[in-house]
C-alpha positions, 0 to 999 in steps of 0.5 A: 373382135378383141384386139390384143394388147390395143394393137393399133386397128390398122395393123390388125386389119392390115394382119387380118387381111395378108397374114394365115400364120405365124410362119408367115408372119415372119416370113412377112418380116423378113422380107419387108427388112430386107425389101432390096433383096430377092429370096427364092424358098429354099434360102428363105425357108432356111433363113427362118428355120422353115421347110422349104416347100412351106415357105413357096405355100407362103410367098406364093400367098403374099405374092397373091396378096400385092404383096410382093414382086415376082421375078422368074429365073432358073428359080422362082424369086420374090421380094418385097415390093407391094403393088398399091400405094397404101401398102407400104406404109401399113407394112412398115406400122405392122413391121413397127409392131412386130419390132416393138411387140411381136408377141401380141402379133403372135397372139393375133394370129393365133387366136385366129388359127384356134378359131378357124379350127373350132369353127371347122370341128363345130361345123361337124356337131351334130346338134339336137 
């Protein structure tokens, strides 16, 4: 796989592995800048311009990932809290990234996406 504009391998493996989209991306961000911080959706999702029940799709993902903490209230809430030694410090070289350039982490995920969806459609080709 092509790594975009020589993204350290440890960062796109580390992408590969807990990001699906772009929202989700810097939902990712987001929670890793603010790790003492608990978000439920709605406040999330508004945070970034997102629609809320998109945004519970997401933090349950990276949740499932060992990304997150859970915390059950009145609302389901989540907060950056990974639950392996070696996830935190590949979160802050991907938050690093982000920061530094954010636009080929973009790329990544996108390029991804595209892939995905061309290799859904050519599973439906009828071949000769």
């Amino acid at each position: 796989m092509a790594v975009p504009d020589r993204l350290p391998t440890d960062v796109v493996e580390f992408v590969n592995d807990t990001v699906d989209s772009i929202e989700q991306l810097e939902l990712l961000v987001m929670l890793i800048d603010s790790s003492d911080r608990w978000w439920d959706a709605a406040t999330a999702g508004r945070a970034l311009g997102v629609d809320p029940g998109r945004t519970q799709r997401d933090l349950e993902r990276l949740a499932t990932r060992n990304l997150l903490a859970v915390r059950l209230t009145n609302d389901v809430s989540y907060r950056f809290e990974p639950g392996s030694p070696s996830l935190p410090a590949r979160a802050a070289a991907f938050a690093a990234v982000y920061r530094s350039n954010a636009r080929a982490l973009f790329r990544l995920v996108s390029d991804r996406q595209k892939r995905a969806v061309r290799d859904f459609a050519d599973a439906f080709r009828i071949r000769r």
